[in-house]
Every structure is written in C-alpha cells, then in structure tokens.
MMTF fields as JSON, N, C-alpha, C and O atoms, coordinates in Angstrom:
{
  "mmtfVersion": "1.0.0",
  "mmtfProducer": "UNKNOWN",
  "numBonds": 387,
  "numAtoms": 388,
  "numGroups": 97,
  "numChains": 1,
  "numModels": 1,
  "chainsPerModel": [1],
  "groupsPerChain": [97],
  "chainIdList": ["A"],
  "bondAtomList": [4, 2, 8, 6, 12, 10, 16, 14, 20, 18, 24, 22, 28, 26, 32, 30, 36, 34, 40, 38, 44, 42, 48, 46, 52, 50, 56, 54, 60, 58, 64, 62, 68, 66, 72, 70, 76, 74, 80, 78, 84, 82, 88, 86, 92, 90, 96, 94, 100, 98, 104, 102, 108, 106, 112, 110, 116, 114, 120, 118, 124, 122, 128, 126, 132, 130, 136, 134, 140, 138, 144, 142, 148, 146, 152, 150, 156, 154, 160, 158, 164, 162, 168, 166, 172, 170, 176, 174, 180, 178, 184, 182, 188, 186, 192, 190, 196, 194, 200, 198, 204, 202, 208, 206, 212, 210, 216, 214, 220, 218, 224, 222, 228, 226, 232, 230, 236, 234, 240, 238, 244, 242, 248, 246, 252, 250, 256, 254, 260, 258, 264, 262, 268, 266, 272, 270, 276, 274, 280, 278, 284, 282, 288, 286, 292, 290, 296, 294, 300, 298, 304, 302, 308, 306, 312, 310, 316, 314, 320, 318, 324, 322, 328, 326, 332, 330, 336, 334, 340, 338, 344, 342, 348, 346, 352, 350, 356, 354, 360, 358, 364, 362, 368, 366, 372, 370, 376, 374, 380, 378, 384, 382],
  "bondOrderList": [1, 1, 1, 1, 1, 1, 1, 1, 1, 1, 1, 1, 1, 1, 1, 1, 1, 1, 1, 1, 1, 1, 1, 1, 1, 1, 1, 1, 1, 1, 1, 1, 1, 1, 1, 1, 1, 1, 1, 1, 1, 1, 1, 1, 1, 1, 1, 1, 1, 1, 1, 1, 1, 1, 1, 1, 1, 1, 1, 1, 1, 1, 1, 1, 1, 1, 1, 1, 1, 1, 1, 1, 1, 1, 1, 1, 1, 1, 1, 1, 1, 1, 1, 1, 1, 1, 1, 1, 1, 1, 1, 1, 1, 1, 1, 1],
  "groupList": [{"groupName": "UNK", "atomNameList": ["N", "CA", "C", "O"], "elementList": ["N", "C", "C", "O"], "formalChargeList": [0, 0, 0, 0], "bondAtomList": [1, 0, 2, 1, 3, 2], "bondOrderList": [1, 1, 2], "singleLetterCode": "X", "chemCompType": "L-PEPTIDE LINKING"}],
  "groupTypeList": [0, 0, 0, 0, 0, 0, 0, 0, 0, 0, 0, 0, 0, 0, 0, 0, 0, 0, 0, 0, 0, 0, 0, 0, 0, 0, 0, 0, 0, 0, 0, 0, 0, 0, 0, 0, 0, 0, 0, 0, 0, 0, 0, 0, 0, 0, 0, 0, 0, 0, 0, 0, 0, 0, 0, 0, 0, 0, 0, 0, 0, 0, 0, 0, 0, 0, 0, 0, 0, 0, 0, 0, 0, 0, 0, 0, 0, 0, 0, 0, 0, 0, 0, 0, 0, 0, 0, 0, 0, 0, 0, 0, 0, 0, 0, 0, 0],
  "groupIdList": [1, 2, 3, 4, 5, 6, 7, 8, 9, 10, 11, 12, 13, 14, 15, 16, 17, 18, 19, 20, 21, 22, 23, 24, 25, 26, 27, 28, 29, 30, 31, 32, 33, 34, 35, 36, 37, 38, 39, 40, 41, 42, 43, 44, 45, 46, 47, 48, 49, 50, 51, 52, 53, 54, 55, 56, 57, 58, 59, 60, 61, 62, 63, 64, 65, 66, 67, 68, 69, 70, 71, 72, 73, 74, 75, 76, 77, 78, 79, 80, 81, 82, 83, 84, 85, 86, 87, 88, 89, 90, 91, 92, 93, 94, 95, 96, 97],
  "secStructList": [7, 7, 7, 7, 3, 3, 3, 7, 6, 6, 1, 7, 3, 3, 3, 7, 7, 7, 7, 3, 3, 3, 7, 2, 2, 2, 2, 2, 2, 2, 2, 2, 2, 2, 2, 2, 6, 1, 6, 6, 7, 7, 1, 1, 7, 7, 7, 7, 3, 3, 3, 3, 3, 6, 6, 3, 3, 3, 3, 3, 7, 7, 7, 7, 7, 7, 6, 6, 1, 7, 7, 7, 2, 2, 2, 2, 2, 2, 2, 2, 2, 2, 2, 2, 2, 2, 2, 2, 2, 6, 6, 6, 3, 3, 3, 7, 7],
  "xCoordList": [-13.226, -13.076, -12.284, -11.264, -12.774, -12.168, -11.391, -11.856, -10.12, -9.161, -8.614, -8.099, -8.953, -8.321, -6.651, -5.999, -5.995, -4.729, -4.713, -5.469, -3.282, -2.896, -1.447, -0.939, -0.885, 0.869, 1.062, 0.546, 1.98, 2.643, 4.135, 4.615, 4.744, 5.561, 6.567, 6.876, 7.024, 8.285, 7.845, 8.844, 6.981, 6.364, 6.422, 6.9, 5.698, 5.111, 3.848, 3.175, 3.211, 1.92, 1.497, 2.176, 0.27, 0.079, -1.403, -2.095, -1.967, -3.725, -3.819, -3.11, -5.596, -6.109, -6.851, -8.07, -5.987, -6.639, -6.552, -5.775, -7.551, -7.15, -5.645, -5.312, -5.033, -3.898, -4.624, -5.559, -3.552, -4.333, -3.35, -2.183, -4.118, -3.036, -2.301, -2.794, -1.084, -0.301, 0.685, 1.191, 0.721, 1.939, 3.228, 3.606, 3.783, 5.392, 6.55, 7.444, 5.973, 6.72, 6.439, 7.283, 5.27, 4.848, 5.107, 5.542, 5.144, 5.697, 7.336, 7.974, 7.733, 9.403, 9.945, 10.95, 8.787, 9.096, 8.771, 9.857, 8.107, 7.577, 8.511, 8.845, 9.225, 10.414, 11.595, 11.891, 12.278, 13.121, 12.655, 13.57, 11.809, 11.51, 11.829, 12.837, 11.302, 11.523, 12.967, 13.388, 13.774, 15.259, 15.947, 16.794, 15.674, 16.416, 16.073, 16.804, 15.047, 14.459, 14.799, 14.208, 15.817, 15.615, 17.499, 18.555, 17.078, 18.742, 19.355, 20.534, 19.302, 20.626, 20.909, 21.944, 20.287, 20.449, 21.614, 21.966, 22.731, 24.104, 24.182, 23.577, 24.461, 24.881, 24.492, 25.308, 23.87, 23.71, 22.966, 23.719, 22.376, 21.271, 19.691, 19.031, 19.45, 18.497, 17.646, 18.251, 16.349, 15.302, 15.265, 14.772, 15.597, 14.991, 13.824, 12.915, 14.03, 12.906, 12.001, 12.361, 10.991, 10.662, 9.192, 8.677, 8.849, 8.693, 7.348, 7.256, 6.415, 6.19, 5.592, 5.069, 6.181, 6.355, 5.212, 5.22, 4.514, 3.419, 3.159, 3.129, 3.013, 1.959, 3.107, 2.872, 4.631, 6.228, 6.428, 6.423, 6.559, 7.506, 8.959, 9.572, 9.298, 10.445, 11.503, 11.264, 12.056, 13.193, 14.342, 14.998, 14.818, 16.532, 16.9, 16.116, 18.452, 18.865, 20.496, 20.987, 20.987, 22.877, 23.457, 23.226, 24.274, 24.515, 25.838, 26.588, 26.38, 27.903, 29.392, 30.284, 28.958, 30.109, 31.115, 31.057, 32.456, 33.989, 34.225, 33.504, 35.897, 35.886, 35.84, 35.767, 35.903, 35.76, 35.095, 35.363, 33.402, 31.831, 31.895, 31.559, 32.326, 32.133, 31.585, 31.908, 30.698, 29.982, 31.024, 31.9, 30.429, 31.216, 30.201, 29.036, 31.029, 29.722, 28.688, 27.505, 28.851, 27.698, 26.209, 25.104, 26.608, 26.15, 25.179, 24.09, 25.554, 24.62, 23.84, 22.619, 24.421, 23.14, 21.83, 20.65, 22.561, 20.787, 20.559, 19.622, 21.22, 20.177, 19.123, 18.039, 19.889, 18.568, 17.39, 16.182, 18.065, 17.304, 15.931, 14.738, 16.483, 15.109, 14.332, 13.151, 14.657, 14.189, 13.281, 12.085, 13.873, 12.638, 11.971, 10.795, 12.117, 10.602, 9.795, 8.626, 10.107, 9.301, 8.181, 6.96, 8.915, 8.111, 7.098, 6.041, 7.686, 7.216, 5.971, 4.921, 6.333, 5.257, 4.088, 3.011, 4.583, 4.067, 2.898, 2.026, 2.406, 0.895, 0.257, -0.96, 0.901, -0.108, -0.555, -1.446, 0.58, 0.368, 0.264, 0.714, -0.433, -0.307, 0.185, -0.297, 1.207, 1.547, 0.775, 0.521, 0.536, -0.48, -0.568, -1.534, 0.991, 1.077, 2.48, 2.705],
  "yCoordList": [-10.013, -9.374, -8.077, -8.085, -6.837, -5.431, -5.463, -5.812, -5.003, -4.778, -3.185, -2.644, -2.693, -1.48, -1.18, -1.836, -0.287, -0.32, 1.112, 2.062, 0.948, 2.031, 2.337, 1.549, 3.485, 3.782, 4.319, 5.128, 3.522, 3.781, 4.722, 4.894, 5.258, 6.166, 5.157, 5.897, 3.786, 3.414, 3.64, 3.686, 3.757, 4.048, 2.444, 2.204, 1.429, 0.185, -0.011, 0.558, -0.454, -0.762, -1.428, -2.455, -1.481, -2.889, -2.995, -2.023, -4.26, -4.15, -4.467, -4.989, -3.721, -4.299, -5.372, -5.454, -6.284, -7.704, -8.415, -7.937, -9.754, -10.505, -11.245, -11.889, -10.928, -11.881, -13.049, -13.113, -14.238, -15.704, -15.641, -15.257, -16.161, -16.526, -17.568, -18.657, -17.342, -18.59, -18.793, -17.859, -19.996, -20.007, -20.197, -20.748, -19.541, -19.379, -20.41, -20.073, -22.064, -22.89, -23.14, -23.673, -22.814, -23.497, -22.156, -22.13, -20.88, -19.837, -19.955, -19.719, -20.39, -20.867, -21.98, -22.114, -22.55, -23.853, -22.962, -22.809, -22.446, -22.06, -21.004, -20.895, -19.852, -19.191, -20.081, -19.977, -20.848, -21.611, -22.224, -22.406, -22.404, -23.427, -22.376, -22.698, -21.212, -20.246, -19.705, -18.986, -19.891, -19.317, -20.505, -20.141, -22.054, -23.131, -22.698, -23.059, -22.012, -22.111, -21.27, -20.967, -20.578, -18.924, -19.069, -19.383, -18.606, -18.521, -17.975, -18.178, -17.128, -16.221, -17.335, -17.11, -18.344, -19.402, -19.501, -20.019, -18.954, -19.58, -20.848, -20.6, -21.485, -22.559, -22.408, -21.651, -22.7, -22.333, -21.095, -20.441, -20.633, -19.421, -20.255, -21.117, -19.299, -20.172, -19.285, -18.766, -18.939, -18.099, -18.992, -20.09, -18.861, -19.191, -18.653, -19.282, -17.113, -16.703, -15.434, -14.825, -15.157, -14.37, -13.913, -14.688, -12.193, -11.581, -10.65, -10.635, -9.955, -8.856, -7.791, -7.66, -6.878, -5.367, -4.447, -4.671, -3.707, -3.364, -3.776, -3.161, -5.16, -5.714, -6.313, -6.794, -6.128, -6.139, -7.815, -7.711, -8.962, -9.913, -9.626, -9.324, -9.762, -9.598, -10.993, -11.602, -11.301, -12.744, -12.639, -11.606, -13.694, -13.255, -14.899, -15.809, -14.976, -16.021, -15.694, -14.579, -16.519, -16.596, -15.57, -15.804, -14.278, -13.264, -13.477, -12.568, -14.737, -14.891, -13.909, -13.782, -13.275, -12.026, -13.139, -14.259, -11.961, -12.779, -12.642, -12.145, -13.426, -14.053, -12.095, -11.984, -11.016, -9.751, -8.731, -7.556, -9.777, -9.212, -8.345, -7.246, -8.352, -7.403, -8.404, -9.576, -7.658, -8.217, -8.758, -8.144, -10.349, -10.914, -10.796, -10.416, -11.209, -11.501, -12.658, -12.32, -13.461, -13.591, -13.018, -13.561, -11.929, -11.915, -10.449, -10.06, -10.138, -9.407, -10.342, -10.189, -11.416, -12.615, -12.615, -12.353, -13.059, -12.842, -12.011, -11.909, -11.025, -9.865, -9.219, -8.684, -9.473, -9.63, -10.566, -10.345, -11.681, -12.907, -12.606, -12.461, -12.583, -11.855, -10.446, -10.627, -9.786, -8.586, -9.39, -9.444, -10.1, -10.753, -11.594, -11.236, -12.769, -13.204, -12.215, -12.576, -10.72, -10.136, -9.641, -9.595, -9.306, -8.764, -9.616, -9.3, -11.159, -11.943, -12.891, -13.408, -12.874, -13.381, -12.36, -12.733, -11.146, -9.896, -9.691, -9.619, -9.561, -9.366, -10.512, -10.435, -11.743, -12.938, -13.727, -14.549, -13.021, -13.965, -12.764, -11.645, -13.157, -12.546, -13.482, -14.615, -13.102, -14.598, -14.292, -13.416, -15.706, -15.86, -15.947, -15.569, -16.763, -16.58, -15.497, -15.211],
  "zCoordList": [-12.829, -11.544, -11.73, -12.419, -11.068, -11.432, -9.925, -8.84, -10.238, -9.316, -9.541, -10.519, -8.22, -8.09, -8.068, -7.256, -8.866, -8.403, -7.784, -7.99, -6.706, -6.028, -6.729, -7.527, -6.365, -6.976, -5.532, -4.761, -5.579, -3.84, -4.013, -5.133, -2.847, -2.814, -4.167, -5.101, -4.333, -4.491, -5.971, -6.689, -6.488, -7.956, -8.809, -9.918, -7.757, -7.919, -8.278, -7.418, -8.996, -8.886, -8.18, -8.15, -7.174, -6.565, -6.56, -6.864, -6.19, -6.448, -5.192, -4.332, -5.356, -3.763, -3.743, -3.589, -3.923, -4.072, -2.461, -1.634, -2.087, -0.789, -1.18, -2.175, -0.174, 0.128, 0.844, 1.642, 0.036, 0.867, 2.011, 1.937, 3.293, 4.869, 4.583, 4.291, 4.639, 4.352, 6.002, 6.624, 6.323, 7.899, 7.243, 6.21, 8.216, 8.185, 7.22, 6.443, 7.765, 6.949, 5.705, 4.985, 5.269, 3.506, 3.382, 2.231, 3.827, 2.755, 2.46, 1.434, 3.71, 3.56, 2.227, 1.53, 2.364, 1.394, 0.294, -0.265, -0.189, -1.597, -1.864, -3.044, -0.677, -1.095, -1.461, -2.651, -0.831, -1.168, -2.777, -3.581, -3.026, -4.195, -5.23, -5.858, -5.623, -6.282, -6.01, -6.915, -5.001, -5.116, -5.927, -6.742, -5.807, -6.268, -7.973, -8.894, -8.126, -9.769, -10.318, -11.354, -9.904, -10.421, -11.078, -10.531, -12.625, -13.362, -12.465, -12.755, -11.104, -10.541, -9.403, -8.775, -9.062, -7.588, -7.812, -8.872, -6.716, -6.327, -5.349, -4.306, -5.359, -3.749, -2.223, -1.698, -1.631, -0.589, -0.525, 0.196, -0.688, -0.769, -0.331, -0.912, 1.348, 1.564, 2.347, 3.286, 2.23, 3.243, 4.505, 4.247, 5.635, 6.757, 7.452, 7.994, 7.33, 8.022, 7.433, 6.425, 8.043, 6.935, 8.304, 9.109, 8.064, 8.566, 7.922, 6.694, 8.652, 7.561, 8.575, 9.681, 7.037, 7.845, 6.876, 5.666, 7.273, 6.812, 4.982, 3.916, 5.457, 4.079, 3.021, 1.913, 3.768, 2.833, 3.504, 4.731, 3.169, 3.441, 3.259, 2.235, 4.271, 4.589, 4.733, 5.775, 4.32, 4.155, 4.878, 4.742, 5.795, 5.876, 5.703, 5.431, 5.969, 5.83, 5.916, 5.741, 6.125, 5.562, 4.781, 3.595, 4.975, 3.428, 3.495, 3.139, 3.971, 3.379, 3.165, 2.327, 4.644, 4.732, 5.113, 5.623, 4.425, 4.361, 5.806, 6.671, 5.921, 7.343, 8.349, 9.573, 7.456, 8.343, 8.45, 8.699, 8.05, 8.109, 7.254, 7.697, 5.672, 4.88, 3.856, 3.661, 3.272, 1.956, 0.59, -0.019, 0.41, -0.475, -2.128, -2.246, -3.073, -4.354, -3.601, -3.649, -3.182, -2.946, -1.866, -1.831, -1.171, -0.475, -1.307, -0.885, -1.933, -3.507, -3.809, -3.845, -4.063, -4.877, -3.762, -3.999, -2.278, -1.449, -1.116, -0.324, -1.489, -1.035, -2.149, -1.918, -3.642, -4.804, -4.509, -4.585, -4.147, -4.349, -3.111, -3.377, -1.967, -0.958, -1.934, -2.232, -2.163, -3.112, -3.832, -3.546, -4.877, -5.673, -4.861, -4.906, -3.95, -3.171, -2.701, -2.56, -2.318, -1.597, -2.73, -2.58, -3.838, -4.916, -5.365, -5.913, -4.972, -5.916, -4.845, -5.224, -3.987, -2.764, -1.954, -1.489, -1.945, -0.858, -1.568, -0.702, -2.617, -3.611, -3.236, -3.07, -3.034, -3.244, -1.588, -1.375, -0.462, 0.815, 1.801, 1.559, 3.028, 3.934, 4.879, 4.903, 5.763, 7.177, 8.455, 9.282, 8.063, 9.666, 10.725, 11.389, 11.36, 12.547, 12.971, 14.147]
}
C-alpha cells in the first residue's frame, strides 16, 4: 500500500492514511494503558479526557500544581506524557463522538 506523506508547518512527517473511529472511552483506556507502560509513568498520571482539534488529540487530566497553582516536577511528567499519546494515537484514531 503507497502512502502519501505531507511535512506540515511543525516539520513532522505525517501520512494520509484512514484514521480508524475510535469513542471516547476505549481511546481513554488505550491512553492510560500506554502511560502505565511507558519508562517515564510517575504515580498517578492519568488521561481523563481527551479532545480533538484539527486532526490533533488532545489529552488532559490532573498536572499536579503545588498547593499555589504553580507547576511541580511532576506536572512536566504529564505534560510530556499527553505530548507523547498525541503523537502516538493522532496518526492512528479519529474520535467519534
């Protein structure tokens, strides 16, 4: 199968392949499964919700600001950690509802 690639402004490759429709909760489950698997998983790091913005899954969840809403070390860990599901889900799913 020949797949076209495009180079988009962020200087990504991406193909124009079909995204499969996936609903909201089995993409939740399959993000979570890949954050529990991943050498950087800290404790409590968890996608709840997840969004998309032209063709981008978008993730949020808990970012563990200290008790005076400023970013702690962990709150670097999810904000990589959403970074990589998006990279790592956004080629392969589109959400359906």
């Amino acid at each position: 199968m020949r797949q076209n690639f495009i180079r988009r402004s962020t200087g990504v490759m991406h193909t124009n392949k079909e995204k499969t429709p996936i609903d909201r909760a089995t993409l939740l489950a399959e993000a979570n499964t890949l954050i529990k698997n991943h050498d950087d998983y800290l404790q409590g790091i968890e996608a709840t919700d997840v969004e998309q913005k032209n063709g981008v899954l978008v993730f949020r969840g808990d970012y563990f600001l200290d008790d005076e809403g400023l970013p702690s070390r962990k709150t670097t860990a999810v904000f990589n950690m959403f970074k990589y599901l998006a990279h790592e889900l956004s080629d392969k799913y589109s959400l359906k509802d």
